[in-house]
C-alpha positions in Angstrom: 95.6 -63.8 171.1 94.4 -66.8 168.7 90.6 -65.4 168.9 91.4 -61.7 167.9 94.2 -63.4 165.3 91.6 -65.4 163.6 88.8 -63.0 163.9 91.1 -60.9 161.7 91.7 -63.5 159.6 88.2 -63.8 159.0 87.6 -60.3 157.9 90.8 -60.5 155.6 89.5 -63.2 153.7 85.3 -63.0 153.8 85.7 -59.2 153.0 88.6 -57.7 151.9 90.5 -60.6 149.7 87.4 -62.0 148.2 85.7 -59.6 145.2 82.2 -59.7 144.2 82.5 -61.2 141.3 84.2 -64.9 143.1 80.9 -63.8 145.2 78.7 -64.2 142.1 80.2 -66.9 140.6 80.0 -69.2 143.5 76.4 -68.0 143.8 75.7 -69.2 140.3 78.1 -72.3 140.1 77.5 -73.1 143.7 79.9 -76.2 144.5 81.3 -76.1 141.1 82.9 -73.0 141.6 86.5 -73.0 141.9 86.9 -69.9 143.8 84.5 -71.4 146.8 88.0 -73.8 147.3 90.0 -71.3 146.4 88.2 -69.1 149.1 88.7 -71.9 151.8 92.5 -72.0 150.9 93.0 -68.1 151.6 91.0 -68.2 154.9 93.2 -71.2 156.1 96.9 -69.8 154.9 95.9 -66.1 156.3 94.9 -68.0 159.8 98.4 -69.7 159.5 99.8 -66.7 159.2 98.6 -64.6 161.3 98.8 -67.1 164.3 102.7 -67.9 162.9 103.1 -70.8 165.3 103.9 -73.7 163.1 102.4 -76.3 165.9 99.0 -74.3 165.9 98.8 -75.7 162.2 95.9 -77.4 162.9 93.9 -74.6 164.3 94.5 -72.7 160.8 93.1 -76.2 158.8 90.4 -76.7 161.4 89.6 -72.8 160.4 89.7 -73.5 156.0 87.8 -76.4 156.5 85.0 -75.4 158.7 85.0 -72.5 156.2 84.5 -74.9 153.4 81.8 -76.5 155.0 79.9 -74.0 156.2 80.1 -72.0 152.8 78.9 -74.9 151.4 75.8 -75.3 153.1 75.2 -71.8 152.5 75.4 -72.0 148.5 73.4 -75.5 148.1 70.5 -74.5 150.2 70.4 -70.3 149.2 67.3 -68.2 147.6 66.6 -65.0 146.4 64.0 -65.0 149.5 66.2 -65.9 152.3 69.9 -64.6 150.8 70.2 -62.0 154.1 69.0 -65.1 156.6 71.6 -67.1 155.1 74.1 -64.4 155.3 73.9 -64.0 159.0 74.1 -67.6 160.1 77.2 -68.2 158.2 78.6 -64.9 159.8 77.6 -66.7 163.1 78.8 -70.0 162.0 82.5 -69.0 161.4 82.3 -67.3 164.1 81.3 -69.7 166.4 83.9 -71.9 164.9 86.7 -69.4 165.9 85.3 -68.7 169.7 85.3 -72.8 169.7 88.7 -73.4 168.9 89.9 -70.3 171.3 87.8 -71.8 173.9 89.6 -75.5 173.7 93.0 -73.4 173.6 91.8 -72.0 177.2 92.4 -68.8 175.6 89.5 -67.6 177.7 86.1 -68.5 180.0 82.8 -67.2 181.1 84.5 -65.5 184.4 83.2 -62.2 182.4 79.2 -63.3 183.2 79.8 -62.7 187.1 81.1 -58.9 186.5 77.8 -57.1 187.5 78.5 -54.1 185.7 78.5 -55.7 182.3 75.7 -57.2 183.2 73.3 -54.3 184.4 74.7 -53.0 181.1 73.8 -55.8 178.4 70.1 -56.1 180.5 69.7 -52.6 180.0 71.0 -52.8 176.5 68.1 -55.6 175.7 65.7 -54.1 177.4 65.9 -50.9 175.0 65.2 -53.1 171.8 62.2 -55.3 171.4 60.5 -55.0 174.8 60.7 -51.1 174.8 58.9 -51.2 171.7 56.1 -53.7 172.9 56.0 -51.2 176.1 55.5 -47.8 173.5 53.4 -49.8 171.3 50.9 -50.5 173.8 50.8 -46.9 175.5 49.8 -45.8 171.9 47.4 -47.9 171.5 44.4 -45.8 172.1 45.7 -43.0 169.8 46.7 -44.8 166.7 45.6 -42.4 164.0 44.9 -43.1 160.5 46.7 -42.0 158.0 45.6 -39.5 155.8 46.6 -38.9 152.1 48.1 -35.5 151.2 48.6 -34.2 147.8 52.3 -35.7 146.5 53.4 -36.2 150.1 54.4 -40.0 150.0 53.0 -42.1 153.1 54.1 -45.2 152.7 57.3 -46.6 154.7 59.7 -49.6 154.8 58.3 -52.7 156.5 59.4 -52.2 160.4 61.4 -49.6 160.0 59.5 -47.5 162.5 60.5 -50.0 164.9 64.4 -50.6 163.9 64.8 -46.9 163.8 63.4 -46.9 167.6 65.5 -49.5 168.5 68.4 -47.9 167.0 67.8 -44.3 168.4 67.5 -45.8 171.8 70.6 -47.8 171.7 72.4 -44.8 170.3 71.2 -42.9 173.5 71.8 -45.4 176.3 75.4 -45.7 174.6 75.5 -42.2 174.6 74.7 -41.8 178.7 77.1 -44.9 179.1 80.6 -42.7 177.5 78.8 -39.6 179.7 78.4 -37.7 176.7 75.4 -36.4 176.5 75.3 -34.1 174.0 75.3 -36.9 171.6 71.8 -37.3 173.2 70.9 -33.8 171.8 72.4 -33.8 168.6 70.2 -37.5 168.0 67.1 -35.5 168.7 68.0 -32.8 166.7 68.6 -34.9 164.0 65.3 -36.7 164.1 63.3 -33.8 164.2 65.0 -32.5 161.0 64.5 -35.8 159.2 60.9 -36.8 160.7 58.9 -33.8 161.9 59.7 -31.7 158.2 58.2 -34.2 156.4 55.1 -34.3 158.8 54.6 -30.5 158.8 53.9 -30.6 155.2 51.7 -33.4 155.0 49.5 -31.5 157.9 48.5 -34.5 159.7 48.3 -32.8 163.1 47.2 -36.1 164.3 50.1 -38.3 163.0 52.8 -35.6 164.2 51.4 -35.7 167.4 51.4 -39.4 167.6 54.6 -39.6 166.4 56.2 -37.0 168.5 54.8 -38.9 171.8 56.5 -41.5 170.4 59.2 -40.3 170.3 59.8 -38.9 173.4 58.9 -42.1 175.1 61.5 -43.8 173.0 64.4 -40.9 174.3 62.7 -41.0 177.5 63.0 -44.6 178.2 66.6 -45.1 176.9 67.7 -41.6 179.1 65.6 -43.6 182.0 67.5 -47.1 181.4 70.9 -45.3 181.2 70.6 -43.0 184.3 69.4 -46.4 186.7 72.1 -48.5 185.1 74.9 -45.8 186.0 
């Protein structure tokens, strides 16, 4: 179990054991910081713990020092502008780090990529983000309305969030239809139409509700579609 050891490890260490403020310190200090080695310290003795076999000792130092590194990287070449990007690759980094080491301990292989079923599950799974939205996006093309200013009714929205909340709702659904519990299906509809359509009705853009309820539908309708041909 070294990858599901160290994994916890990592989440000891990266979330629990270190506080915001060694956070904003190291952000403002960068390699200066003494709690970025410190940092590096705890995620190599929790690894060596938590895999308590004194001859894996070098998996636990390969672990703190990769950490180091990668930590590193992230404070020297960090901005304001691209803090989340940065935050994500050295998620990834560590790790990638941790499925390498458990992958040289043969502690397992790719035999999963020939089970068919996870497969038709993860194609389905992709299909539902991007490339459903470039197939609704284009079938509402012609009836893109323009929006109209109403009184105090505020109109303006978060960049792509119309599209991450599709992705989400779909992904929600499809998982849904994958336990067999669809009435998780109805309750996500229900919920939309009390956040979304309420705020719609009182702006009285018949328009926009009606292009956003198509829409919508599309987006359920695909994700109910995927999940009944995957099953």
């Amino acid at each position: 179990m070294i990858f599901i050891q160290l994994i916890f490890a990592h989440l000891l260490g990266d979330f629990i054991l270190q506080p915001d403020s060694w956070v904003a310190e190291k952000e403002g200090k960068k390699l200066k910081s003494g709690y970025l080695y410190l940092h590096a310290l705890i995620h190599t003795v929790l690894s060596f713990i938590l895999l308590w076999n004194t001859e894996l000792w070098w998996i636990a130092l390969t672990v703190g020092i990769s950490h180091l590194m990668i930590d590193a990287a992230k404070l020297s070449f960090q901005t304001v502008k691209n803090k989340k990007g940065w935050f994500f690759f050295d998620q990834t980094l560590h790790f990638l780090v941790i499925a390498g080491v458990s992958l040289y301990c043969q502690e397992f292989n790719f035999e999963f990529l020939r089970n068919k079923e996870l497969l038709k599950i993860v194609a389905g799974a992709i299909f539902l983000t991007s490339p459903a939205s470039v197939f609704i996006r284009i079938l509402l093309s012609s009836w893109t309305p323009v929006p109209e200013t109403a009184g105090n009714i505020q109109t303006e929205s978060l960049s792509n969030a119309g599209k991450y909340i599709g992705i989400l709702e779909r992904l929600l659904v499809f998982t849904f239809i994958m336990v067999n519990h669809w009435e998780g299906v109805g309750f996500m509809v229900a919920a939309k139409s009390v956040f979304r359509f309420s705020d719609l009705a009182q702006a009285k853009q018949r328009k926009l509700t009606e292009y956003v309820l198509i829409g919508t539908l599309l987006s359920f309708g695909m994700a109910v579609l995927t999940g009944i041909l995957i099953k």
